[in-house]
Structure formats: structure tokens, C-alpha cells
C-alpha positions as CSV (number, residue, x, y, z in Angstrom):
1,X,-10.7,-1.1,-30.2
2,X,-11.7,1.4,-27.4
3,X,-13.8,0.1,-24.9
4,X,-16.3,2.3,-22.6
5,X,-15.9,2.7,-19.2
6,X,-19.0,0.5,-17.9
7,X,-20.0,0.3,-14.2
8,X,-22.3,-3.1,-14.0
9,X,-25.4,-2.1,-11.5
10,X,-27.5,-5.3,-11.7
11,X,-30.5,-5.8,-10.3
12,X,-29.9,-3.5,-6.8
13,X,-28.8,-0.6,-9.1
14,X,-25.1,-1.1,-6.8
15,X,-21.8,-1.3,-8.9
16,X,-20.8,-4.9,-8.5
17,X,-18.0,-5.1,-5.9
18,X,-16.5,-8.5,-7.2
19,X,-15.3,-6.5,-10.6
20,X,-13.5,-3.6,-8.3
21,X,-11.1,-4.1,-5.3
22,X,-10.4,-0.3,-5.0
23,X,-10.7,2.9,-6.5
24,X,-9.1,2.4,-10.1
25,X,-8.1,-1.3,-9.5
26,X,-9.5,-4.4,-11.6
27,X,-9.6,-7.9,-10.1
28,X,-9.3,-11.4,-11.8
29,X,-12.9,-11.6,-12.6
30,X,-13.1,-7.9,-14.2
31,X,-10.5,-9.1,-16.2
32,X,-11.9,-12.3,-17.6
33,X,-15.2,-10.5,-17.9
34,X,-13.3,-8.2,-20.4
35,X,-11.4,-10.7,-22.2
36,X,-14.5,-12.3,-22.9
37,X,-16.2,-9.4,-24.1
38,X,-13.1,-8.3,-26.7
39,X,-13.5,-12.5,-27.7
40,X,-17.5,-11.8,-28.4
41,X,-17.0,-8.5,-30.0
42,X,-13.9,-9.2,-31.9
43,X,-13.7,-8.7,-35.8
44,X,-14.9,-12.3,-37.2
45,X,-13.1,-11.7,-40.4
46,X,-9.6,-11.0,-38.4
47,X,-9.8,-12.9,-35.1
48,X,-7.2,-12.3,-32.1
49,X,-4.5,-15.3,-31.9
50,X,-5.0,-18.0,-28.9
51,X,-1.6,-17.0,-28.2
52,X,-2.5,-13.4,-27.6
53,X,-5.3,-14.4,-25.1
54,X,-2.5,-16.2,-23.3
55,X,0.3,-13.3,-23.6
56,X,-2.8,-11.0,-21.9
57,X,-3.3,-13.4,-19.0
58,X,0.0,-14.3,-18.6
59,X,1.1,-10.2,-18.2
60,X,-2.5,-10.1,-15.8
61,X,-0.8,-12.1,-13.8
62,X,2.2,-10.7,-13.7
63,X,1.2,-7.5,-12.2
64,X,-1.5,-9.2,-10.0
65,X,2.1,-10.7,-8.3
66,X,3.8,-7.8,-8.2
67,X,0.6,-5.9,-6.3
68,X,0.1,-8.7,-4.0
69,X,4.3,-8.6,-3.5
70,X,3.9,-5.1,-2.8
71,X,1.2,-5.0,-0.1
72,X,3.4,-7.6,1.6
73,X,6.4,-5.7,1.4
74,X,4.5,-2.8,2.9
75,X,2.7,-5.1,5.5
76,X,6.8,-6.1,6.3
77,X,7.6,-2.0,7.1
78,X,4.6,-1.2,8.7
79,X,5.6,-4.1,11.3
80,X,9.2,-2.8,11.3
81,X,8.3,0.6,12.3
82,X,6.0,-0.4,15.1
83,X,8.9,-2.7,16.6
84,X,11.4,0.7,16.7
85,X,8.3,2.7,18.1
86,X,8.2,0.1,20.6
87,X,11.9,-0.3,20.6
88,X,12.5,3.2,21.7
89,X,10.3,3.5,24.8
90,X,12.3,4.9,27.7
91,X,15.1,6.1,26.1
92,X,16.2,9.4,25.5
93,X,15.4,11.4,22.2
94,X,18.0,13.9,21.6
95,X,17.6,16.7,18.3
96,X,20.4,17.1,15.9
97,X,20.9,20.4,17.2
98,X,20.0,19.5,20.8
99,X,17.2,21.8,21.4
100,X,14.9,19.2,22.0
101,X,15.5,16.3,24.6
102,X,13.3,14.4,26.5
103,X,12.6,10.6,27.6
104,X,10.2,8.9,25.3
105,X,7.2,8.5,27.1
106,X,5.0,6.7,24.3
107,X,5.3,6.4,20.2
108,X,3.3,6.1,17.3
109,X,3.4,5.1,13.2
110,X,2.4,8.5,11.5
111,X,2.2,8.4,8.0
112,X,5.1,5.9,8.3
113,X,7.2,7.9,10.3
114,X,8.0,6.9,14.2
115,X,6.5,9.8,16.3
116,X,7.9,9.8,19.9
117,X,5.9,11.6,22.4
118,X,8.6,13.2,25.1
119,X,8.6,13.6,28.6
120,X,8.9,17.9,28.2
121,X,5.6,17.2,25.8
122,X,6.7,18.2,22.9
123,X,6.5,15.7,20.0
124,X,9.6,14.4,17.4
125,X,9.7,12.7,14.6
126,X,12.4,10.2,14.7
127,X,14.9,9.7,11.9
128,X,19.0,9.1,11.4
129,X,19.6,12.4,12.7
130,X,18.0,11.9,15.9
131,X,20.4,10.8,18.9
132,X,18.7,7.9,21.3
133,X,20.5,6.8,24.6
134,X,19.6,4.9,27.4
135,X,20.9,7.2,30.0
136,X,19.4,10.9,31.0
137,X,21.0,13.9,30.3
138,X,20.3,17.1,32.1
């Protein structure tokens, strides 16, 4: 059975935020609204199994886990990559073909990258080829 996508305005004529956590994305409660809606509009002659509800919830929450897992494994590298941005602060960036050196002056998280501002002012995005030391080369 196809069901319609159905945004539910109520009385304000807003989509209810409790159904939708982001674009695309159905909560708990969305879900139980539609499980109860396929129970209420199901065939009476041919009714779904209690052990199908149960299969459905049990793979809802299932993937509800693995999102949640996800975020925090995300939350984990986001902190990783500020601690090296931090981590790198006065030492010296050097290029993998050593065009660019300079002492890193301050860094950022750019679209999870480590960006280290230099003191020459040019900017680097720092990865396995770059070469940091503690001590200035001129």
C-alpha cells in the first residue's frame, strides 16, 4: 500500500515539528503515527501479523541506534580535530614540496579539515603530507 506524502498543519497552518527532526528524517512519533495509520487502514479481510508490527519497530529502532551512534561518532572527530588545531599552535608548517613554511599563528576546523593560518599569511590545509616541527627554519 502506497502511502501519500502528508505534511500535518494543524490548527497554526505550521507543519508539526514533533513528526520531523530534519529535512527528510522521521522521528519516533512519525513513526508510530504511521504504524497506526497502516493498522486503521489495513485490509480487514487480510490483517498484518502482530509479529510484523514488532519486526517494523524492532528495525525503527535499529536505525534510530545507528543515527544516534553516528552523530556521536561525528561529535568524537569534530573534538579530535579541534584538539590537533589546537595541538599545532606555534609549530612550524612545512609543504610537501617546501614552498610554503611558516609558524602557525592560529587554526581552524573547515569543513573537517585543520586549517592553519601561517606567520608569511598564507593559509594550509593540514594533512599526512604536511611536515610540523617545533623548531624554525630559515
Amino acid at each position: 500500500m502506497e502511502v501519500p506524502k502528508v505534511a500535518n498543519t494543524g490548527a497554526t497552518g505550521a507543519a508539526d515539528s514533533t513528526t520531523r527532526t530534519s529535512a527528510g528524517d522521521l522521528d519516533y512519533n512519525a513513526f508510530l503515527k504511521l504504524l497506526v495509520a497502516q493498522m486503521k487502514n489495513q485490509d480487514p479481510l487480510e490483517p498484518m501479523k502482530s509479529s510484523d508490527y514488532v519486526a517494523q519497530l524492532a528495525t525503527f529502532s535499529q536505525v534510530e541506534k545507528s543515527v544516534q551512534m553516528n552523530d556521536r561518532i561525528n561529535d568524537l572527530l569534530s573534538i579530535s580535530r579541534m584538539q590537533q588545531a589546537e595541538g599545532i599552535i606555534g609549530l612550524v608548517a612545512t609543504s610537501a614540496d617546501g614552498t610554503n613554511e611558516g609558524v602557525v599563528m592560529s587554526a581552524k576546523v573547515v569543513d573537517g579539515k585543520v586549517v592553519a593560518s601561517l606567520s608569511n599569511g598564507q593559509e594550509m590545509t593540514i594533512d599526512s603530507t604536511v611536515k610540523l616541527s617545533g623548531i624554525v627554519t630559515s
